[in-house]
C-alpha positions in Angstrom: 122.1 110.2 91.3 125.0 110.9 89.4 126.2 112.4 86.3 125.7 109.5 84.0 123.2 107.7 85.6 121.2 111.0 85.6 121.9 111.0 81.5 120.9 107.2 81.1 117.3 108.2 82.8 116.7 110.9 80.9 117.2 108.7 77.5 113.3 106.8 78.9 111.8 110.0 79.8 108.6 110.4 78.1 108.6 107.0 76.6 106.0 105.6 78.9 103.3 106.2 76.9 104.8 104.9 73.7 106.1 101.8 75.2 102.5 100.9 76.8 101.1 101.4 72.9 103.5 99.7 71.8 103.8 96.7 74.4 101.4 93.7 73.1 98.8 92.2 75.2 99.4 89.4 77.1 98.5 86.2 75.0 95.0 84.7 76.3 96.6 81.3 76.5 99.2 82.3 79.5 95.9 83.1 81.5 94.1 80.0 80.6 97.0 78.1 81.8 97.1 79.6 85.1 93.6 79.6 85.9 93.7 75.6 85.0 96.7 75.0 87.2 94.7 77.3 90.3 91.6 75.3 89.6 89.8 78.9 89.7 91.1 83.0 88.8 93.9 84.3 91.3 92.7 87.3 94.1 95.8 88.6 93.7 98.5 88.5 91.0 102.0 89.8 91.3 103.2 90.5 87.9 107.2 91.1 87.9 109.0 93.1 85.4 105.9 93.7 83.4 104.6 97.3 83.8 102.1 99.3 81.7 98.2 98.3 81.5 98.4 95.3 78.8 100.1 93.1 82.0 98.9 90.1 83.0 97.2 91.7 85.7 94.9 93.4 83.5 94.6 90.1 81.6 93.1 88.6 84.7 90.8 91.3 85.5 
């Protein structure tokens, strides 16, 4: 990695935890929706672009 890249990563480290506090929990209604459209609760869910443990994966669980 270089220089600045290196400097750009080390501005998130540590943040992890903050940013999952943080985060809100995804809305009850955006599950609800999918399940409708499935006709029953997904085996597996792929949930892009939305890490930490309040993701809609966790929502479906």
């Amino acid at each position: 990695m270089g220089h600045i890249s290196e400097k750009n990563a080390d501005r998130f480290t540590g943040f992890a935890d903050i940013y999952d506090e943080a985060r809100p929990v995804m809305p009850t209604h955006t599950v609800s929706v999918i399940t409708r459209y499935l006709g029953r609760r997904p085996i597996n869910v792929v949930d892009l672009g939305s890490a930490g443990r309040k993701g809609l994966y966790r929502t479906l669980r």
